[in-house]
C-alpha positions as CSV (number, residue, x, y, z in Angstrom):
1,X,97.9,-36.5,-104.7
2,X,100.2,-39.9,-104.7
3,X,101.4,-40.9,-101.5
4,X,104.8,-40.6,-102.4
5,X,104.4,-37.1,-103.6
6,X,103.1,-36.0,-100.4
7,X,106.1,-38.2,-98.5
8,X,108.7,-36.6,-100.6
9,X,107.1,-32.9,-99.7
10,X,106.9,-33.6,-96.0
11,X,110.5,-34.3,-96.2
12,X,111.3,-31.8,-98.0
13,X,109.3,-29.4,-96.0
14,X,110.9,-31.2,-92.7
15,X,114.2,-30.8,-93.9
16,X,114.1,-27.3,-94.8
17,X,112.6,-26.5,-91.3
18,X,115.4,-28.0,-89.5
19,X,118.0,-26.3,-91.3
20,X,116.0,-22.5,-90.7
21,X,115.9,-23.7,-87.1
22,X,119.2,-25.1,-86.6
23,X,120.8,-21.2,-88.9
24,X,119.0,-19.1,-86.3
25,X,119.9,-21.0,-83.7
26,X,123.8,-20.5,-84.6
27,X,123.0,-17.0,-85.7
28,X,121.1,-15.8,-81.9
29,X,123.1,-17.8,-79.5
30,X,126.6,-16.6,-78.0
31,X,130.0,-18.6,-78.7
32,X,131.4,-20.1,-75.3
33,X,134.3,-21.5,-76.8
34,X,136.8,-19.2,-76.1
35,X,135.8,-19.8,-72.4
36,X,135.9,-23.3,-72.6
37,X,139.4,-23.0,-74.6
38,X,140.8,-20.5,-71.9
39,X,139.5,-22.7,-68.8
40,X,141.3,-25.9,-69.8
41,X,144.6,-24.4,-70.8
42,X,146.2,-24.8,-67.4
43,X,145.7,-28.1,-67.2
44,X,146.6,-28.7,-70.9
45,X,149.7,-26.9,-70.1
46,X,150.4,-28.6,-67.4
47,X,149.7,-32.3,-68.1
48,X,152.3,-31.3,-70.9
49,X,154.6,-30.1,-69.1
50,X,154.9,-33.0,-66.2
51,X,155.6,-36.0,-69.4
């Protein structure tokens, strides 16, 4: 086998494991978001409010 040919499937094979990883990973873990949106409104609100 050429050494680019190997190269190119490594990558590919690299690539392809990150992006498994990386869908389970958004798929399993729990969105904190809304928490972080609903903890900083106060001050949002009011750093609008006192300009």
């Amino acid at each position: 086998m050429k050494f680019e040919t190997l190269m190119l499937q490594s990558l590919f094979a690299v690539c392809l494991l990150v992006c498994v990883l990386t869908f389970g990973a958004m798929l399993t873990t729990s969105s904190a978001a809304p928490n972080a949106v609903a903890n900083h409104a106060p001050v949002a609100a009011s750093n609008s409010s006192a300009s």
